[in-house]
N, C-alpha and C positions, 0 to 999 in steps of 0.2 A: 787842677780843679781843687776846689775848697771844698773843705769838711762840709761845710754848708750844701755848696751845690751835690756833694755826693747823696747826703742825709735826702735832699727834692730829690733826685732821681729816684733813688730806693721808694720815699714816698708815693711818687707817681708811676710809680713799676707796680706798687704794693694794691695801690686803690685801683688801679687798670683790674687787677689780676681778680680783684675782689667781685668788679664790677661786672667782668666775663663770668667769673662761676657762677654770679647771682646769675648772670640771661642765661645759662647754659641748659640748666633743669627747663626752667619755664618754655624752652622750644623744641626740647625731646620731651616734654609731657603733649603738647598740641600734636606733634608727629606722631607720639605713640597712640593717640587716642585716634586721630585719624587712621593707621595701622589697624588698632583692634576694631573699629569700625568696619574697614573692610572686611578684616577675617570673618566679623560675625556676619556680613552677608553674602562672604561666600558658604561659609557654614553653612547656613539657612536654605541657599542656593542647593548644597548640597545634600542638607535634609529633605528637600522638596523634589531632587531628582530620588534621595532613595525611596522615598513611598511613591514616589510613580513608576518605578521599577519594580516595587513588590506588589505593587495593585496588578501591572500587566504579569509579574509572573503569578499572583493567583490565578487572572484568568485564563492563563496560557494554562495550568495544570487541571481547571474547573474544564475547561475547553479539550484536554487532552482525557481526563476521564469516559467525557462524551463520550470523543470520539473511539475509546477503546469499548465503551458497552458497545455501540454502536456494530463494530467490527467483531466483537464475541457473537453479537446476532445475526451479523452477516455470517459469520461462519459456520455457526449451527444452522443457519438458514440452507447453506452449502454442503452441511452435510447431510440433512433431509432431504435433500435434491438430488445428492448421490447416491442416497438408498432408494429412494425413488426409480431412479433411473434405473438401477440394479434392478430392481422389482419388477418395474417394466418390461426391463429386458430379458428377463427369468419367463413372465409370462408369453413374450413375443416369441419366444424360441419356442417354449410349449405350443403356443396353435400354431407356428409355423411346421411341427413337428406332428400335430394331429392332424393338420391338413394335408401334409407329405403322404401319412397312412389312410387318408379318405380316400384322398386323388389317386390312389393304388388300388385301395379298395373296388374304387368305383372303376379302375380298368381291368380290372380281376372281371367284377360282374358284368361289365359288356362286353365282356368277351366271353365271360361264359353262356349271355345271353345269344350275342352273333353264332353261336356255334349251337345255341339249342335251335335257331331260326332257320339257318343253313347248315345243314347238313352237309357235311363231306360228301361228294358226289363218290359213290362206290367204285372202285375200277373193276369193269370187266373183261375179262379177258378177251381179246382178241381171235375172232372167230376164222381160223385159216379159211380160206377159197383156192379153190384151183389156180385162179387167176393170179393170186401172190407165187405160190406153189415153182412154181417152175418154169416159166415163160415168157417172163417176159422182157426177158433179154436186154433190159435195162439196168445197166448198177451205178 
């Protein structure tokens, strides 16, 4: 090869080389811009799931407030209801326990009445006769 043809090659090696770096920028800027495109609507995406996430957990903590007043007056509710019932049950034992001493009472006095009505029949003694006495030969 001649000096000449070598100098064209190197030439055309040279302007190839030139003509690639020029396209090379210009199709990583359209990709990367597509790229950040994406990102920022998954970004978005994902700023949109986290305030829907902190909306349900405010209501889920608005919601679990509730329901703890809720259960503090169920429970105090619960435990009116067991003094109650204690109280109840204090009282139920006393009249069943006045009544116990009534219904005693009252057989105390009919019985002291039955015996002011009917007298014990007196026993008298047994008047011998002859006839038991000695003869009659039956025993």
């Amino acid at each position: 090869m001649t000096r000449g043809s070598k100098a064209l090659i190197v030439l055309i090696v040279a302007a190839l080389g030139v003509w690639g770096c020029a396209n090379g920028p210009a199709n990583q800027q359209s990709s990367q811009s597509e790229r950040i495109k994406a990102l920022e609507a998954k970004c978005g995406k994902l700023e949109e799931d986290y305030r829907a996430a902190a909306t349900a957990r405010d209501q889920a903590r608005k919601r679990l407030a509730s329901v703890e007043e809720e259960r503090d007056l169920i429970v105090k509710e619960r435990d009116d209801l067991h003094k109650q019932l204690d109280q109840r049950t204090g009282e139920r034992d006393l009249m069943q326990t006045r009544c116990e001493r009534l219904r005693k009472g009252l057989q105390n006095l009919i019985g002291q009445d039955d015996a002011m009505l009917h007298p014990a029949p007196t026993v008298v003694p047994a008047v011998s006769t002859t006839a038991d006495v000695g003869g009659g030969g039956q025993s």
